[in-house]
C-alpha positions as CSV (number, residue, x, y, z in Angstrom):
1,X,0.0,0.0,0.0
2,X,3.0,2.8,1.0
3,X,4.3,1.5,-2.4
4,X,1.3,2.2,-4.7
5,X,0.7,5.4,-2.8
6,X,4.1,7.0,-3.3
7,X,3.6,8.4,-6.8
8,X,0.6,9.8,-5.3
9,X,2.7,11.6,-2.2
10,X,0.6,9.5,0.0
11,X,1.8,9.1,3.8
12,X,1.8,7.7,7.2
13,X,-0.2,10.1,9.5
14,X,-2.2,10.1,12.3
15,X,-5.9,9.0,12.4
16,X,-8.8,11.4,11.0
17,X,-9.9,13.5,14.0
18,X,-13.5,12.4,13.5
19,X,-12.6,8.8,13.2
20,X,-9.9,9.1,16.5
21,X,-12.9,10.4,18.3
22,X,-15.3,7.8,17.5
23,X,-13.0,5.2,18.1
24,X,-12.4,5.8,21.4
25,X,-8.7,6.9,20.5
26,X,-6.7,9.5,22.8
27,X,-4.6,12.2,21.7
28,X,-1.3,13.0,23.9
29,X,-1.5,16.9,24.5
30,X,-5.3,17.4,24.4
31,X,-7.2,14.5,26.2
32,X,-4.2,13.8,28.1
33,X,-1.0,15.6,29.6
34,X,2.2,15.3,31.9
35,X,-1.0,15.8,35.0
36,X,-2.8,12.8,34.2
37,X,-2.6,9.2,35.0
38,X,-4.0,6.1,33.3
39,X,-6.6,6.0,35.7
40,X,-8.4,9.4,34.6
41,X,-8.1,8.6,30.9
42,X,-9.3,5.0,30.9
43,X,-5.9,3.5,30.3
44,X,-5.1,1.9,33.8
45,X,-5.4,-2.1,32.6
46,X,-3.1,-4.1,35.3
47,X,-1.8,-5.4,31.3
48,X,-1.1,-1.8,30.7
49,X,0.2,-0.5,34.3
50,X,1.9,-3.5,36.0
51,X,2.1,-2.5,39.8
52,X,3.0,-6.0,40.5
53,X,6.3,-6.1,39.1
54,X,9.7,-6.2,40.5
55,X,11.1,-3.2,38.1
56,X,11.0,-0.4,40.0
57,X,10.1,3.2,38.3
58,X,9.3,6.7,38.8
59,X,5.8,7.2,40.2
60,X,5.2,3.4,40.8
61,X,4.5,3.9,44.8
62,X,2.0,7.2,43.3
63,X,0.2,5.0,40.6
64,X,-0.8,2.2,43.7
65,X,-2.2,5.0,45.6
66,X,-4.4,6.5,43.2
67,X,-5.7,3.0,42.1
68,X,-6.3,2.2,45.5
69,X,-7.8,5.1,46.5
70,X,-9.4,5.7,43.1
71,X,-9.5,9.4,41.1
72,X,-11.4,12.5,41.4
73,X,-11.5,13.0,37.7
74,X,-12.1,10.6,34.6
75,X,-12.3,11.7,31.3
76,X,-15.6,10.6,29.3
77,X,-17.4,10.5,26.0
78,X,-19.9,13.4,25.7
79,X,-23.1,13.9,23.1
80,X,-23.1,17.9,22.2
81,X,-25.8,19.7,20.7
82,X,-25.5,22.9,19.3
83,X,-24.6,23.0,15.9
84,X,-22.5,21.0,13.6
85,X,-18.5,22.1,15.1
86,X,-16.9,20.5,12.1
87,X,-13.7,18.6,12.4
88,X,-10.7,19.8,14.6
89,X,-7.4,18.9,13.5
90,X,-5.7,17.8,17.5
91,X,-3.8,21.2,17.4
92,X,-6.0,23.2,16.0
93,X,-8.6,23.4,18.7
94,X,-7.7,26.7,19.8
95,X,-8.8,25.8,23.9
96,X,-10.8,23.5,25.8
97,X,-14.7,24.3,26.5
98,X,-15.9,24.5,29.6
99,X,-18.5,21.9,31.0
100,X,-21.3,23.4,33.7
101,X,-23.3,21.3,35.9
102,X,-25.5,24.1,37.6
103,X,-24.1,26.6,36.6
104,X,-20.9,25.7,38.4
105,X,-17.7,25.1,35.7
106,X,-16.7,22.0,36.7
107,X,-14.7,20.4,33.7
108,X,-13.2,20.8,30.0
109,X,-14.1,19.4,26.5
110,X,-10.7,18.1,25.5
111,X,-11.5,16.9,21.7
112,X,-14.5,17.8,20.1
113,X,-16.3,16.9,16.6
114,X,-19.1,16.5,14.3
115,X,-19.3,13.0,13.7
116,X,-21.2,12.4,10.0
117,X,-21.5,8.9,10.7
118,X,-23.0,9.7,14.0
119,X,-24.9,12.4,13.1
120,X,-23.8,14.5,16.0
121,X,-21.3,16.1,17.7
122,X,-19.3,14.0,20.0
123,X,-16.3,14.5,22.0
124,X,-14.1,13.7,25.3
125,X,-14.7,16.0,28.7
126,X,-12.3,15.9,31.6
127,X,-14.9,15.7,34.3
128,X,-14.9,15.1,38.4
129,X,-16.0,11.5,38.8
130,X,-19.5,12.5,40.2
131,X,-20.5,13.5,36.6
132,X,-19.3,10.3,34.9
133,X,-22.4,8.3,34.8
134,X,-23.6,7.7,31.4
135,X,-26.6,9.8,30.8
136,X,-25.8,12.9,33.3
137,X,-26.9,15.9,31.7
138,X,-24.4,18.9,31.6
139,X,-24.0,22.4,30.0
140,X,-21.0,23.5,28.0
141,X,-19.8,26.5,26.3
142,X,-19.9,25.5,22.0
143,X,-17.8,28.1,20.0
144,X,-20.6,29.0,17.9
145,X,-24.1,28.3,19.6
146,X,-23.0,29.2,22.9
147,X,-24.1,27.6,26.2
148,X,-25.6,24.3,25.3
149,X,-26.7,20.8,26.8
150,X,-23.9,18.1,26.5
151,X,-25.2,14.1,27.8
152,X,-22.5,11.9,29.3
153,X,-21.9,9.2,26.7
154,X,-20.1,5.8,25.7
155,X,-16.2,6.0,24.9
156,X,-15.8,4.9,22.4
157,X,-18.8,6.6,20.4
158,X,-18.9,3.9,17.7
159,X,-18.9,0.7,18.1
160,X,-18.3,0.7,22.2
161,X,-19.3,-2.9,22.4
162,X,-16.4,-3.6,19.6
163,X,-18.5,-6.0,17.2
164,X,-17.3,-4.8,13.8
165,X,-13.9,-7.1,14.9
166,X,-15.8,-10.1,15.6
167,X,-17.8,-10.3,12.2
């Protein structure tokens, strides 16, 4: 495929935006930084963050902690209304958009979208872990239509059951 697509100047990139979002896929700089652990952002499989083994590292004794005591934040899918907010390219999104639950700014949109496939605009919020229920109702500021409703939803937005694989 690499072959056939050089005369064409065809690449290795990234995934779309749309599709990275609807997958379920996290992007290093906007849904996650230096602040966050593998807990917040979904990532904390004992495959993925081996507490158990004899290999010391930086932040091992911190990451037992915070699993054993569990997070204050998680990031989560979220439904937007408002209308369509196109596709972001990762470091084009020029900030996050703040999340509301009374009134009270309590989290950030970290990626955000129009998904055509979906229909809708979906996205990722970094959220305190009393809002993470699927299905809590929350406000957030869209670029274009101002304050609108945003619903807790599955991560990832397509697919989240993962049955395209097994057919």
């Amino acid at each position: 495929m690499l072959e056939a697509g050089k005369p064409h100047n065809l690449r290795v990139i990234g995934p779309c935006h749309i599709r990275r979002i609807e997958a379920g896929i996290l992007a290093y700089g906007c849904d996650m930084w230096l602040d966050n652990n593998p807990y917040e952002v979904g990532l904390g499989y004992d495959w993925m963050v081996d507490l158990e083994q004899d290999a010391d590292f930086i932040g091992k004794d911190a990451l037992k902690r915070i699993k054993a005591e569990g997070v204050t934040q998680k990031l989560v899918g979220v439904d937007i209304d408002g209308e369509s907010l196109g596709s972001y390219i990762d470091n084009e999104m020029i900030d996050y958009f703040p999340v509301y639950a009374e009134s009270e700014q309590i989290g950030r949109v970290t990626s955000a979208c129009y998904s055509p496939r979906l229909e809708k605009n979906i996205g990722y919020a970094m959220l305190p872990v009393r809002y993470e229920a699927l299905g809590t109702e929350l406000e957030l500021d869209h670029p274009r239509s101002g304050r609108v409703r945003a619903v807790v939803s599955p991560k990832p937005a397509f697919d989240p059951t993962k049955e395209i694989p097994k057919q």
